[in-house]
C-alpha positions as CSV (number, residue, x, y, z in Angstrom):
1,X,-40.9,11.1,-29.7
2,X,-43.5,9.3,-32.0
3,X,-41.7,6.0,-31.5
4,X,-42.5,5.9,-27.9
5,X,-46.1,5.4,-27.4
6,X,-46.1,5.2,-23.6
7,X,-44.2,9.2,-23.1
8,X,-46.9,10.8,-25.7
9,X,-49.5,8.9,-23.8
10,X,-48.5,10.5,-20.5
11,X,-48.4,13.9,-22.2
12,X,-51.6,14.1,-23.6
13,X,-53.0,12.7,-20.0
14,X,-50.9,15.9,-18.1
15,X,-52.3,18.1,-21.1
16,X,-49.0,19.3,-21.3
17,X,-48.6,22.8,-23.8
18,X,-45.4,22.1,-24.2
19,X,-45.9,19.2,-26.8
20,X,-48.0,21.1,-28.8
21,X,-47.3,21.0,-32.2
22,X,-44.5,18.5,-32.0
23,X,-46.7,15.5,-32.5
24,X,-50.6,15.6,-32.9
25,X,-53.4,12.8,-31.2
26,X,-56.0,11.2,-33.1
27,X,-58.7,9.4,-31.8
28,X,-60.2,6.3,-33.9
29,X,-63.9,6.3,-31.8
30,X,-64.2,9.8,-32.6
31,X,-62.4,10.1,-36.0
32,X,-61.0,13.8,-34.1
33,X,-57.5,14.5,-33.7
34,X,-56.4,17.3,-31.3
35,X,-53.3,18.9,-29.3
36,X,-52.0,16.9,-26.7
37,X,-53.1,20.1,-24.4
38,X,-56.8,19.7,-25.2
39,X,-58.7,19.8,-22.9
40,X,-61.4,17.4,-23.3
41,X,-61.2,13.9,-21.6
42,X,-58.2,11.8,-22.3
43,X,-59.2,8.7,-24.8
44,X,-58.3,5.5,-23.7
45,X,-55.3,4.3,-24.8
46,X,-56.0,1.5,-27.4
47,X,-58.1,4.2,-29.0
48,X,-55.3,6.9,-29.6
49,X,-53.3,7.4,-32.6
50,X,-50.2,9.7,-32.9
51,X,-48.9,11.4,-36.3
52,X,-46.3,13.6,-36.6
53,X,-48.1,16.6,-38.5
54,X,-52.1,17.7,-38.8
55,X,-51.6,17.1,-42.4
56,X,-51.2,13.2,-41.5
57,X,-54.0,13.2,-39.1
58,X,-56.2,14.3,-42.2
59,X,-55.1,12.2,-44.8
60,X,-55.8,9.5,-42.5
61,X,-59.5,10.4,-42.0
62,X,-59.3,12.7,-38.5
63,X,-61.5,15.7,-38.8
64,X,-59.5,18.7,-36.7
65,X,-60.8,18.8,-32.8
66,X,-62.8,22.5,-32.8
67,X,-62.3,22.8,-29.3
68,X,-58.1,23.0,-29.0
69,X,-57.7,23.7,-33.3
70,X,-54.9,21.7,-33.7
71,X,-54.9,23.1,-36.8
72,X,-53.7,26.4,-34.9
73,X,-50.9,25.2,-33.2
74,X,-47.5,26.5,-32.5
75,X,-44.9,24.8,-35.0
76,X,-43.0,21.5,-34.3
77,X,-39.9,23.5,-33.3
78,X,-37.8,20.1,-34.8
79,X,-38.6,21.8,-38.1
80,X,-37.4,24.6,-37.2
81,X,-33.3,23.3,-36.4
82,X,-33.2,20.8,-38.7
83,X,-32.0,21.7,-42.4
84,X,-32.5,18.8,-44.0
85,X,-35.0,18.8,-47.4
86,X,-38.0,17.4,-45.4
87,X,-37.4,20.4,-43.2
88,X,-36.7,22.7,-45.8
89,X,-39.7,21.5,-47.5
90,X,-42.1,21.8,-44.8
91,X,-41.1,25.8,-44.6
92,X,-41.5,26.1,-48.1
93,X,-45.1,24.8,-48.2
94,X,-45.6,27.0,-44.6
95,X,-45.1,30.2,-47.0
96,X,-47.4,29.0,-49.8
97,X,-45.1,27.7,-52.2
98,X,-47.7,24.7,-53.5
99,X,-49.9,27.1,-54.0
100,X,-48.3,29.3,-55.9
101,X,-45.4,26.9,-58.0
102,X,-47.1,23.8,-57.4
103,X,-45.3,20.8,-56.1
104,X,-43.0,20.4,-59.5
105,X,-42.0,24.2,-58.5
106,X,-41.4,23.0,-54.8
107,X,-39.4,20.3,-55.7
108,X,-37.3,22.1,-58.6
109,X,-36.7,24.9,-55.7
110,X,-35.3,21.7,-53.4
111,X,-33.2,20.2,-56.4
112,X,-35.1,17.3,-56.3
113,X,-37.7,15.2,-58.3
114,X,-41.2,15.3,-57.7
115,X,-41.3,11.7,-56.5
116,X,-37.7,11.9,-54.6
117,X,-39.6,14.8,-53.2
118,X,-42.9,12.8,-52.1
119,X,-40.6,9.6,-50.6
120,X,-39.2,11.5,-48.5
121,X,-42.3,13.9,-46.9
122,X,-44.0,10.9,-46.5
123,X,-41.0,9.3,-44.6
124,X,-40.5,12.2,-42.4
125,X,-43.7,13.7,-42.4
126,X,-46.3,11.4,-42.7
127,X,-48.1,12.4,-45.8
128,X,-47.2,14.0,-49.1
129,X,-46.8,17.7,-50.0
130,X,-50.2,18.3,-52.0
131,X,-51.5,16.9,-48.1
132,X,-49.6,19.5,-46.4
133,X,-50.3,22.5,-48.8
134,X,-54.3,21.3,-48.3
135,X,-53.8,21.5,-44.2
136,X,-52.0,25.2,-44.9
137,X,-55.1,26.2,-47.1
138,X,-58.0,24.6,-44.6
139,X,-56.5,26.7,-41.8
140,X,-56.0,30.1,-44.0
141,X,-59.4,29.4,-45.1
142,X,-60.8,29.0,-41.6
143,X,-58.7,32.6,-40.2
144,X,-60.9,34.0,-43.4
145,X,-64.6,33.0,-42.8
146,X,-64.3,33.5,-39.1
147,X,-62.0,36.7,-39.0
148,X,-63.3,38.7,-42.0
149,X,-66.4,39.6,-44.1
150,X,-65.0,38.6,-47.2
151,X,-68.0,36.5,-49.7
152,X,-67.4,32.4,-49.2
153,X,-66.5,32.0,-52.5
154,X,-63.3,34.6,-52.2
155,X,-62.4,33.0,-49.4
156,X,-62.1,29.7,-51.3
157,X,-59.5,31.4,-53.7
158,X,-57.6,33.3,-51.5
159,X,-56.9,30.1,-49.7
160,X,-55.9,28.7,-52.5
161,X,-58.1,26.4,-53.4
162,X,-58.6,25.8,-57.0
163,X,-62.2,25.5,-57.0
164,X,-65.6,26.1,-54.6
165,X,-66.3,22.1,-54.9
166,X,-62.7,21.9,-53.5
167,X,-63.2,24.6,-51.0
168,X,-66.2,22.9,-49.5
169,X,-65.3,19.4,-49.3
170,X,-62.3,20.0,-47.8
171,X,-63.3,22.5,-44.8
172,X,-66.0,19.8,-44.1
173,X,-63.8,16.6,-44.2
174,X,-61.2,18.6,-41.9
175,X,-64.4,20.9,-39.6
176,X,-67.3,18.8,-39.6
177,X,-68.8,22.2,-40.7
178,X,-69.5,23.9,-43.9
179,X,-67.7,27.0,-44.7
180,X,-71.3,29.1,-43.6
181,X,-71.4,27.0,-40.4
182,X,-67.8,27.9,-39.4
183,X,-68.8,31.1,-39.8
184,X,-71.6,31.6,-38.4
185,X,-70.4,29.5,-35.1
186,X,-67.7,32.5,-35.1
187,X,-69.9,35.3,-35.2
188,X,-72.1,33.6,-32.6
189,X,-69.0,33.9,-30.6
190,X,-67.0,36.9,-31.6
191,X,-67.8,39.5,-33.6
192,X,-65.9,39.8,-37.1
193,X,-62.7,42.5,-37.3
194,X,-63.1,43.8,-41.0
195,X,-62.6,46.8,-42.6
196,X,-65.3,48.0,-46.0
197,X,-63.5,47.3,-49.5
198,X,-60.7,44.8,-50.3
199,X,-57.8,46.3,-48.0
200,X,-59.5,44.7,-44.6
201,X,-57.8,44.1,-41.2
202,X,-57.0,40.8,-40.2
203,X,-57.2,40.0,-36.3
204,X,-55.1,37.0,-35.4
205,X,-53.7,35.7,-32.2
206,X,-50.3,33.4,-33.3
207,X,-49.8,31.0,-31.0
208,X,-46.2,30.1,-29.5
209,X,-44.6,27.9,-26.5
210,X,-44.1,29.8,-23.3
211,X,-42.0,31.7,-21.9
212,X,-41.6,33.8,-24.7
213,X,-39.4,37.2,-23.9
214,X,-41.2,39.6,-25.9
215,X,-39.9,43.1,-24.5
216,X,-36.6,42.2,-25.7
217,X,-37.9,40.8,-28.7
218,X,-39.3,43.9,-29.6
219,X,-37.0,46.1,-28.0
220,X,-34.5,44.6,-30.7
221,X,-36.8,44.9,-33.7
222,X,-37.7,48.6,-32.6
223,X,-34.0,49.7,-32.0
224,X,-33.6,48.9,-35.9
225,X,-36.4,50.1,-37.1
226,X,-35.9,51.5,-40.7
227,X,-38.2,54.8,-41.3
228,X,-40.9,54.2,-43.5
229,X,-40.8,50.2,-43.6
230,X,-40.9,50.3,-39.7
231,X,-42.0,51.9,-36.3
232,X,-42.2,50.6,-32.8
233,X,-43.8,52.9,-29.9
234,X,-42.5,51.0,-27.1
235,X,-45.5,48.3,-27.1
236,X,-46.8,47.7,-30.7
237,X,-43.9,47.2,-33.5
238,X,-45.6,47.7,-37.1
239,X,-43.9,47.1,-40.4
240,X,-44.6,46.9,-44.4
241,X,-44.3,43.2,-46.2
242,X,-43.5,42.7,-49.6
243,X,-45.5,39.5,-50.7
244,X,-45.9,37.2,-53.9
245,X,-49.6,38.8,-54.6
246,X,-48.5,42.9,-53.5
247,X,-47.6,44.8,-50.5
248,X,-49.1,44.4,-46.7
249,X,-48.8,45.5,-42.9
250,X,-48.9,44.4,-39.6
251,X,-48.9,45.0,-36.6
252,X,-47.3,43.3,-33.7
253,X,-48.0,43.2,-30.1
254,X,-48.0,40.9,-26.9
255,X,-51.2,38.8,-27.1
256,X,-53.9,39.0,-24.3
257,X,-53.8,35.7,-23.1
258,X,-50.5,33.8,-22.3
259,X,-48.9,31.7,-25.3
260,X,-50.2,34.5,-27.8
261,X,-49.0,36.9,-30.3
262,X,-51.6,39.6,-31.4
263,X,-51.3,40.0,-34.6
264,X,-53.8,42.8,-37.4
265,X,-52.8,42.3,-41.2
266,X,-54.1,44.8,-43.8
267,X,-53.1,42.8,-47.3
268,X,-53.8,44.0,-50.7
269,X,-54.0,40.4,-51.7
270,X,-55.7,38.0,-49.4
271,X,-54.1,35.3,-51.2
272,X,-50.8,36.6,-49.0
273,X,-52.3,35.5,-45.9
274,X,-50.4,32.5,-45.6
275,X,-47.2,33.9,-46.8
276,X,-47.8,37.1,-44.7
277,X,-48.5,34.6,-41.1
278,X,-45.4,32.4,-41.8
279,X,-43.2,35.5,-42.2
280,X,-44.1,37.1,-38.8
281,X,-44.1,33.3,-36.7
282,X,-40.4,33.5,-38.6
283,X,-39.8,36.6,-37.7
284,X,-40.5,36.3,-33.9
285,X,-39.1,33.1,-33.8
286,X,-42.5,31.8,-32.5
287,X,-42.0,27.7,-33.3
288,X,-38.9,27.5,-31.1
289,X,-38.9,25.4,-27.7
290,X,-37.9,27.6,-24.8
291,X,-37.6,25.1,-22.6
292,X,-35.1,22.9,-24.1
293,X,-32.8,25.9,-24.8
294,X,-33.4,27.6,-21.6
295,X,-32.6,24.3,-20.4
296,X,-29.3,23.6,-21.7
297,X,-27.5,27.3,-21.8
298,X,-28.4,27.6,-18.5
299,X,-25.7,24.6,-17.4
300,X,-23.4,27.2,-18.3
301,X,-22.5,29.3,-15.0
302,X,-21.9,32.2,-17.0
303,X,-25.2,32.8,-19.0
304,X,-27.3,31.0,-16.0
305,X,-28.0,34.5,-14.8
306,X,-29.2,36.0,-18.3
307,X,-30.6,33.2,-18.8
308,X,-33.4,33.1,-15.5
309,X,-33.6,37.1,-15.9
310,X,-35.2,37.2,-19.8
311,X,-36.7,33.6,-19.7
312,X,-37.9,32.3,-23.0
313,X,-35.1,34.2,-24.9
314,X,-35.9,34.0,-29.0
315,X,-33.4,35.0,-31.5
316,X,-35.2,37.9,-33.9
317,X,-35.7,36.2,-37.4
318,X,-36.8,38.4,-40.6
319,X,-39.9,38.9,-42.6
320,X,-37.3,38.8,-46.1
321,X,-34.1,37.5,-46.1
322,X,-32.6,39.5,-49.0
323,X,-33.5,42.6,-46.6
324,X,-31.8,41.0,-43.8
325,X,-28.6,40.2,-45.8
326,X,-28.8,44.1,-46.8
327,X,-29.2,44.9,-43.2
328,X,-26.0,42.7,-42.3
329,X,-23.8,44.6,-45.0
330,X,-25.1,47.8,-45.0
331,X,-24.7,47.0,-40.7
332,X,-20.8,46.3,-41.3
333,X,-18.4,48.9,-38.5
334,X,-21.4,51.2,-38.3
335,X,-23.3,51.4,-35.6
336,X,-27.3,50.8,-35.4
337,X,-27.8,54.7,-35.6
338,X,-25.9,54.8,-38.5
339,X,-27.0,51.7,-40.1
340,X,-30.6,53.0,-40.2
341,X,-30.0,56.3,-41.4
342,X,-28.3,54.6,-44.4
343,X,-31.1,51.9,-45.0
344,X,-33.7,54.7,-44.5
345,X,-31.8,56.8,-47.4
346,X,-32.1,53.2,-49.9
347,X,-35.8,53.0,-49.2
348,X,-36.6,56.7,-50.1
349,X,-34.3,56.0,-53.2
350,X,-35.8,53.1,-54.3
351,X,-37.8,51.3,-52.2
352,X,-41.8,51.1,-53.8
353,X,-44.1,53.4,-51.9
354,X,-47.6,51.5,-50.7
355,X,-50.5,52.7,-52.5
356,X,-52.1,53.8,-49.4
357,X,-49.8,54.9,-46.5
358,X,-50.5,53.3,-43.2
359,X,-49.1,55.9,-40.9
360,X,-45.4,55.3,-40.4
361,X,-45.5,53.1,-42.8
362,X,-45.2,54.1,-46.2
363,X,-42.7,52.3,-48.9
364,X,-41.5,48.2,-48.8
365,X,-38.0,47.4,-48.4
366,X,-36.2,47.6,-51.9
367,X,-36.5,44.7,-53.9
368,X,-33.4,43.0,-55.2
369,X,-33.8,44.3,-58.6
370,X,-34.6,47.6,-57.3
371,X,-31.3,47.9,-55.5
372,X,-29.2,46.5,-58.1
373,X,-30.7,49.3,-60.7
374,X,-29.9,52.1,-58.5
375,X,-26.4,50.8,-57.6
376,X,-25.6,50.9,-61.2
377,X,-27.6,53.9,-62.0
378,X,-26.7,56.1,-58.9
379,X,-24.3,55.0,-57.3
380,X,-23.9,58.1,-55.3
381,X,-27.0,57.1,-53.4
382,X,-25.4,54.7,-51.1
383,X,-23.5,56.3,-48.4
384,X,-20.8,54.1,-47.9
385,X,-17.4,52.8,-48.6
386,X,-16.9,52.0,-52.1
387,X,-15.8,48.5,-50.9
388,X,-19.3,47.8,-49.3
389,X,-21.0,49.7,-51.8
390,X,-19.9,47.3,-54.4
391,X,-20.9,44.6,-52.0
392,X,-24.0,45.7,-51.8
393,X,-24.5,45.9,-55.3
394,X,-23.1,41.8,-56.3
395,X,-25.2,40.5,-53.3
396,X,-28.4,42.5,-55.1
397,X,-27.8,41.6,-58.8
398,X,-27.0,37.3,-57.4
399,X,-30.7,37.5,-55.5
400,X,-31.9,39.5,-58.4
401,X,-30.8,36.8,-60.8
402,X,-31.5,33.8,-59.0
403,X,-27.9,32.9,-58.3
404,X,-28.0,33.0,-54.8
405,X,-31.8,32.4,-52.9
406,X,-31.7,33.3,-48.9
407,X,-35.3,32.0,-47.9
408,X,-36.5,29.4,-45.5
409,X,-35.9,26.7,-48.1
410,X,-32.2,27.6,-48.8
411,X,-29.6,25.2,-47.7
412,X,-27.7,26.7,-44.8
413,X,-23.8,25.0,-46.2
414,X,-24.9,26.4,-50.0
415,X,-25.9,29.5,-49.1
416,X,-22.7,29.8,-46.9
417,X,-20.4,29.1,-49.5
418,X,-22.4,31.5,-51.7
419,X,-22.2,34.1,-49.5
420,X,-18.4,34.3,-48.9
421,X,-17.9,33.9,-52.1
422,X,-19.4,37.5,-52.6
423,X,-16.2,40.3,-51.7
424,X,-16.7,42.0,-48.8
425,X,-18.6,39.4,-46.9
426,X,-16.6,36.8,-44.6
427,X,-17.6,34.4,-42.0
428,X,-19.5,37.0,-39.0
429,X,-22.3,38.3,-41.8
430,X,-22.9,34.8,-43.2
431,X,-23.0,33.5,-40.0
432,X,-25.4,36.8,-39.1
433,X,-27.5,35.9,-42.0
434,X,-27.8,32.2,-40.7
435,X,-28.5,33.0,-37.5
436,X,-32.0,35.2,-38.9
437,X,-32.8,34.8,-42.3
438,X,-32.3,30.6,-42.2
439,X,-33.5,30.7,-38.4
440,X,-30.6,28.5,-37.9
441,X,-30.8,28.1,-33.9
442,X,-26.6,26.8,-33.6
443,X,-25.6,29.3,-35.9
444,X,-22.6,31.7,-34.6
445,X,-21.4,34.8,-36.1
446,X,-17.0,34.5,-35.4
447,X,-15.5,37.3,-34.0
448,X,-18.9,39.1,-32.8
449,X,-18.1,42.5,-31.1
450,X,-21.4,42.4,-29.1
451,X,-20.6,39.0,-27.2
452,X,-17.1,39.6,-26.6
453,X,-17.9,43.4,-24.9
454,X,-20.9,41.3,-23.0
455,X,-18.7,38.4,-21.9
456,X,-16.3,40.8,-21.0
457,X,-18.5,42.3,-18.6
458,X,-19.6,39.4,-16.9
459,X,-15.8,39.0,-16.3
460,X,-15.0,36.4,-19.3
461,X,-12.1,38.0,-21.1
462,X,-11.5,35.5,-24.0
463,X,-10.4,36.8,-27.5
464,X,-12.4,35.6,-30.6
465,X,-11.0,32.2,-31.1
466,X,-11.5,31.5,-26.7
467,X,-15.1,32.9,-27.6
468,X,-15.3,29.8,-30.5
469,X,-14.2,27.3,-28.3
470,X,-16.6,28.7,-25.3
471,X,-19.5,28.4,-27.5
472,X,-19.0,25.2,-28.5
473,X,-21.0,23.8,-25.0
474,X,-24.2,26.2,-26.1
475,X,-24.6,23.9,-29.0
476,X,-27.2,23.1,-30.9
477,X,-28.3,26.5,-29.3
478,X,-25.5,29.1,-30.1
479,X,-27.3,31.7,-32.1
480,X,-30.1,31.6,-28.4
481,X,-26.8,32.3,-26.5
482,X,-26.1,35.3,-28.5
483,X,-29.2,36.4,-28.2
484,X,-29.2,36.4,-24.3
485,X,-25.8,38.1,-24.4
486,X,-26.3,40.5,-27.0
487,X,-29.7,41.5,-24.8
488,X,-27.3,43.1,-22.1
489,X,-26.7,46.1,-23.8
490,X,-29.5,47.1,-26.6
491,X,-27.2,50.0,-27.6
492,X,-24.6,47.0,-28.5
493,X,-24.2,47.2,-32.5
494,X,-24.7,43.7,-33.4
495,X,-25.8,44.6,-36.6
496,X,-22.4,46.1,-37.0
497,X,-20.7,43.5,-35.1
498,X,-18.7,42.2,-37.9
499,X,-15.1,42.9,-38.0
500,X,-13.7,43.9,-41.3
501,X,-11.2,42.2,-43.0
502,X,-8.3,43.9,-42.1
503,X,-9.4,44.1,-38.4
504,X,-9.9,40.4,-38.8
505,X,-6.0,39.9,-39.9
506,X,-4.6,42.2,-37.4
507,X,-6.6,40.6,-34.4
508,X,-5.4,37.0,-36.0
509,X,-2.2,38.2,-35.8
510,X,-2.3,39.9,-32.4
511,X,-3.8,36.6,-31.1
512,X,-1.3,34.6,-32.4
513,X,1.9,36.6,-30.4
514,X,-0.6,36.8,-27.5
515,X,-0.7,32.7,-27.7
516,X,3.0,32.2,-28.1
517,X,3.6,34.6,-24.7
518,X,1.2,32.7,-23.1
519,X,2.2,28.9,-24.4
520,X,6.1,29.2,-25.6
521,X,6.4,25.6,-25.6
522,X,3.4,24.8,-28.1
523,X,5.5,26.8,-30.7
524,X,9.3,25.5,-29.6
């Protein structure tokens, strides 16, 4: 959209929400860049610059408009499909890689030199990845000073920054403010949310696109809910985090205000701020664009209904993706029920209790290594086949090991090849794991139980290749269409959805005969 001036003009003159995030306006009489929904009076044209990211804006001299906080806004949702490095990257950075690896770790995760790494972000993106981690840091740094008592100086570290001196000219190059200035303009305005001591309670609205279908959203999340790492009372869904500096919570919950998420962390770290924010947007899907998918699945006659009933339809991402690849196997021919009961039996086995429980809450999700110990020391403690059982325990010792990575800057074909390479996983759980660990918006899981009982239903009686071929006019958005059908019945067992591999042979072979009945001269 960047290449044509004349449509971003128009939407920053409508204001319109909807391009928030995908592109960013600066304003050279100013020096301010902002949303293309601010509010404040359109600049005249010869005056307006447009960059594709707020890291851009600041490395070319904008300060951040402290009116709309671009710095705030939802996620360019072309990030979020694409699955190319400069995507890849950009997700990476999102969860505080830089800041913890540097950019040499960045770019080894990516397979890529430092500078092969820098050509292309700046390419893509505008600017370089040391940029982008600096953008990440000014806004962490700004949820800090105004949302908790914490000193100024440990809000400078658990940004990330690397020094005070650092810390200070960067919030005022990007604010226009000192870091006591921002806060005290926020107290001014709101009071503080903290809690005495280093554990405090983080009160953050996350910002998204509208519609957003939140009562399915959660309704989904709560229905798996594993006891211990997770509870949902019909309105708020809570859950433990396992993050690079120690364990958190948080709690979930539809936002006050339209286009909001409300969000309260309690982190042991608050270096994990970062990490602990990207992991819920990803998990709730929030950087997507509703409108464009809404847009295209409702062409199709058959979802057009689902589709104006639960407008705004996300698909439910993860907070970890080894826990949701656990999930998927552990989810195999069981239903939901059963599913948790097992999961809820690994965490009391060996999943770490929190130093302080929260509640509900009261032990992470076993960590790779973890899981592959008890699998070799107990193997009695997983309730399943033996087949799935050993599954379970190859998939643990390859994340364990680094062999095989499933975060948001794995490569979706790599990962897929590593994945069926595994026994005892085939094409419906990678395809599963795409569709929520990767965020992979056309990902489709073959042979899905849950679609073909809800395509059934709205009269659609297709067997699994028919389902294939019917999918194919939901792309890019497949995995959104799954979603909307799999929403039809909540009790459906999606996460058990996969059909084993002898079910998958004998329904090959049934659909085979059932082809040659129906076609005898395609097989003359």
């Amino acid at each position: 959209m960047l290449d044509d001036f004349d449509s971003c003009y128009r939407a920053v003159s409508s204001r319109d929400a909807r391009f928030d995030g995908w592109f960013f306006t600066a304003v050279t009489s100013t020096r301010i860049y902002c949303r293309p929904s601010c509010p404040a009076r359109t600049p005249k044209a010869e005056n307006v610059r447009f960059y594709p990211s707020a890291a851009a804006a600041q490395q070319a001299g904008f300060r951040a408009c402290l009116r709309c906080r671009p710095d705030a806004a939802p996620g360019s949702p072309e990030w979020l499909g694409r699955a190319d490095v400069a995507a890849r990257a950009l997700r990476l950075i999102l969860d505080g890689t830089v800041d913890r690896e540097g950019v040499a770790g960045l770019a080894g995760r990516l397979g890529y030199s430092e500078r092969q790494l820098h050509r292309v972000l700046i390419a893509e993106v505008g600017t370089g990845a040391l940029s982008l981690a600096r953008a990440q840091r000014a806004q962490t740094a700004r949820v800090l000073l105004q949302s908790t008592d914490v000193p100024v100086t440990g809000v400078a570290f658990a940004a990330g920054f690397s020094s005070v001196r650092q810390f200070n000219d960067t919030i005022s190059a990007i604010f226009a403010r000192t870091p006591s200035e921002l806060r005290r303009r926020s107290r001014e305005q709101t009071p503080a949310h903290a809690r005495d001591g280093a554990r405090q309670a983080i009160t953050l609205r996350l910002a998204h696109r509208l519609p957003l279908c939140a009562e399915r959203l959660f309704e989904f999340l709560g229905h798996r809910a594993i006891a211990g790492v997770e509870s949902y009372d019909g309105s708020r869904y809570r859950r433990t985090l396992s993050l690079p500096h120690g364990s958190g919570t948080v709690e979930l919950a539809r936002g006050a205000r339209a286009g909001e998420i409300g969000a309260v962390f309690v982190l042991e770290d608050l270096r994990d701020l970062t990490a602990a924010v990207a992991r819920c947007r990803h998990l709730l899907n929030l950087d997507a664009d509703p409108v464009a998918i809404d847009e295209t699945l409702a062409t199709d006659p058959r979802l057009r209904g689902l589709v104006e009933s639960n407008p705004g339809m996300r698909v439910p991402g993860t907070v970890d993706g080894f826990e949701l690849a656990v999930r998927a196997v552990v989810g195999q021919q069981v239903s939901v029920a059963a599913a948790r009961t097992v999961l809820g039996a690994l965490v009391r086995a060996c999943g770490e209790p929190l130093a302080e429980a929260d509640g509900e809450l009261t032990h992470r999700f076993p960590s790779p290594a973890a899981l592959a110990e008890l699998a070799r020391s107990a193997p009695g403690a997983f309730a399943m086949p033996g087949s799935r059982r050993r599954t379970l325990a190859l998939l643990a010792e390859s994340v364990a090991d680094g062999r095989i990575m499933i975060d948001p800057g794995a490569d979706a074909g790599e990962l897929e090849r590593q994945l069926l390479a595994l026994p005892g996983i085939g094409p419906w759980t990678a395809g599963y794991i795409a569709m929520r660990a990767l965020a992979d918006p056309d990902a489709f899981p073959p042979g899905d139980l849950g679609v073909r009982r809800s395509l059934a239903a709205l009269g659609v009686e297709e067997d699994a290749r028919g389902v294939e071929r019917l999918a194919e006019q939901w792309r890019p958005w497949r995995a959104h269409a799954v979603a909307h059908l799999w929403s039809m019945s909540p009790a459906v067992a999606a996460d058990g959805g996969a059909p084993s591999d002898l079910a998958r042979r004998v329904r090959d072979a049934l659909d085979a005969v059932t082809h040659a009945r129906q076609h005898p001269l395609a097989h003359a």
